[in-house]
C-alpha positions as CSV (number, residue, x, y, z in Angstrom):
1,X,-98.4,136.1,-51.2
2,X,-99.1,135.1,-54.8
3,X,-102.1,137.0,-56.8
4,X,-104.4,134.9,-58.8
5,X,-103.1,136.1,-62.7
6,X,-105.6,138.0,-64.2
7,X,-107.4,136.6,-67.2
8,X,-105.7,136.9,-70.8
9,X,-106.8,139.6,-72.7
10,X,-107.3,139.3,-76.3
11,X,-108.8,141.3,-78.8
12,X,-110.9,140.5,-81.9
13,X,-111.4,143.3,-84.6
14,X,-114.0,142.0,-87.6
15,X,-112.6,143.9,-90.6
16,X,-115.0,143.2,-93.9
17,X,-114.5,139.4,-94.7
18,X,-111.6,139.0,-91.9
19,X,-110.8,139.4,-88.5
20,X,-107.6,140.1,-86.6
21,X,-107.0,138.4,-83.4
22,X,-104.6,140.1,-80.8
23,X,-103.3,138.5,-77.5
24,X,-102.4,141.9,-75.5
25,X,-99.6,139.5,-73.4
26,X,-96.0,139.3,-73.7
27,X,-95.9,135.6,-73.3
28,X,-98.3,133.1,-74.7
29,X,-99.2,130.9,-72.1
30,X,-102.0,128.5,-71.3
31,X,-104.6,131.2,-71.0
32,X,-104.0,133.4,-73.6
33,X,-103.9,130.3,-75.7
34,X,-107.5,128.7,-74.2
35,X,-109.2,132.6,-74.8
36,X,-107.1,132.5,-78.7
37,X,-108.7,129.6,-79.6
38,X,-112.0,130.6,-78.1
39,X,-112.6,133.9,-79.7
40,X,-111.1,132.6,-83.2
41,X,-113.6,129.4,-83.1
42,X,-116.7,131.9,-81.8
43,X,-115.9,134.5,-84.8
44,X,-114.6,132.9,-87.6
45,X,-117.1,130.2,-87.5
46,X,-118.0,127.9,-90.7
47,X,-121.1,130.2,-91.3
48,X,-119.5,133.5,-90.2
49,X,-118.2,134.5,-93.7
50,X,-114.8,134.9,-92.6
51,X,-112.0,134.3,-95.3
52,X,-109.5,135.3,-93.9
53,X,-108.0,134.9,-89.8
54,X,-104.9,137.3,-89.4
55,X,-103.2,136.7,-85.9
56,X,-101.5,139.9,-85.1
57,X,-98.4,138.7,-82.5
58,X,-96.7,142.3,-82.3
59,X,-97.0,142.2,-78.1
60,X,-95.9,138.6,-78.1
61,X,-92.3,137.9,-76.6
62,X,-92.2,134.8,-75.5
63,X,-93.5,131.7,-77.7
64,X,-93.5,128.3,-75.6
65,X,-93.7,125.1,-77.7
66,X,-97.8,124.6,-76.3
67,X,-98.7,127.9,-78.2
68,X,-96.8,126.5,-81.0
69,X,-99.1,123.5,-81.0
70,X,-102.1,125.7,-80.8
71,X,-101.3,127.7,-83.7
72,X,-100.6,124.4,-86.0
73,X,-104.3,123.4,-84.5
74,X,-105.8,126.7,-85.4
75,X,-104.0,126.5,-88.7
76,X,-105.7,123.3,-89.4
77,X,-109.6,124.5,-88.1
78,X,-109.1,127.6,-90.8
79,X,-108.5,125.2,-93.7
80,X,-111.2,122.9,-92.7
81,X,-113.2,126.5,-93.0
82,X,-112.0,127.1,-96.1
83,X,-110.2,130.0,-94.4
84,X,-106.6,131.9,-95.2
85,X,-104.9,132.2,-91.6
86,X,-102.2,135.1,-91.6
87,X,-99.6,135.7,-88.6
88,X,-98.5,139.0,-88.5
89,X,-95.9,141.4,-86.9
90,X,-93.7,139.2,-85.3
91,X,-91.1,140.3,-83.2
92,X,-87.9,138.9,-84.3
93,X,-87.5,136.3,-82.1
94,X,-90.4,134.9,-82.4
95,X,-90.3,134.7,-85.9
96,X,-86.8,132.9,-85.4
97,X,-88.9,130.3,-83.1
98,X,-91.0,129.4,-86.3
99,X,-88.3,129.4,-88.8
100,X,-85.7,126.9,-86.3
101,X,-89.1,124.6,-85.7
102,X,-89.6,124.6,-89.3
103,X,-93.3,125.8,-88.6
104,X,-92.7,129.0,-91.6
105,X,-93.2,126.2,-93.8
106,X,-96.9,125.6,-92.8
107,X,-97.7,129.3,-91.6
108,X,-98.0,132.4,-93.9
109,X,-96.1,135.5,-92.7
110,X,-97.0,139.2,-93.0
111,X,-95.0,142.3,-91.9
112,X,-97.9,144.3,-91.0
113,X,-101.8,143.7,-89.8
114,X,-102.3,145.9,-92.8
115,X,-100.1,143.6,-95.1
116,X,-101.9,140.7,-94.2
117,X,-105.2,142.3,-95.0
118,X,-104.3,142.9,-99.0
């Protein structure tokens, strides 16, 4: 018998001018991504004073190409906000994932949450 998956947990900590998003999930999926995208658009808003979005992928494993395509979208509602978008401590191979796609070229990179907020 198959259990409904439980809803995606992410966390949103506001942090002065910025805020750090967290998906607390090994693999970024359809869900996480849909609750991602939700919780970045509801705090980071164009009248939220937000400068700067810091994704913080340290649980993240496993990177299919639809959370790839999120990110890029995300990427591109932070500079229509006038807004600095940050991923931080990725796990190796994920970071591989956006180096082989070519997406490090559009994506700033940080070692640590608290790198990415200096």
């Amino acid at each position: 018998m198959n259990e409904a998956p439980r809803p995606a947990s992410v966390t949103i900590d506001k942090r002065d001018r910025a805020i750090v998003a967290q998906p607390q999930t090994k693999l970024m999926d359809d869900e996480p991504l849909k609750t991602l995208d939700q919780l970045i658009n509801q705090n980071a808003s164009a009248q939220s004073g937000i400068t700067l979005v810091v994704l913080d992928l340290c649980r993240v494993q496993i990177l299919p190409s639809l959370a790839l395509g999120l990110f890029v979208q995300i990427c591109r509602k932070c500079k229509a906000r006038q807004q600095k978008l940050i991923l931080a401590a990725l796990q190796p191979q994920i970071r591989q994932v956006f180096s082989v796609t070519r997406l490090d070229q559009l994506f700033e990179f940080a070692d640590t949450v608290e790198n990415a907020l200096k």
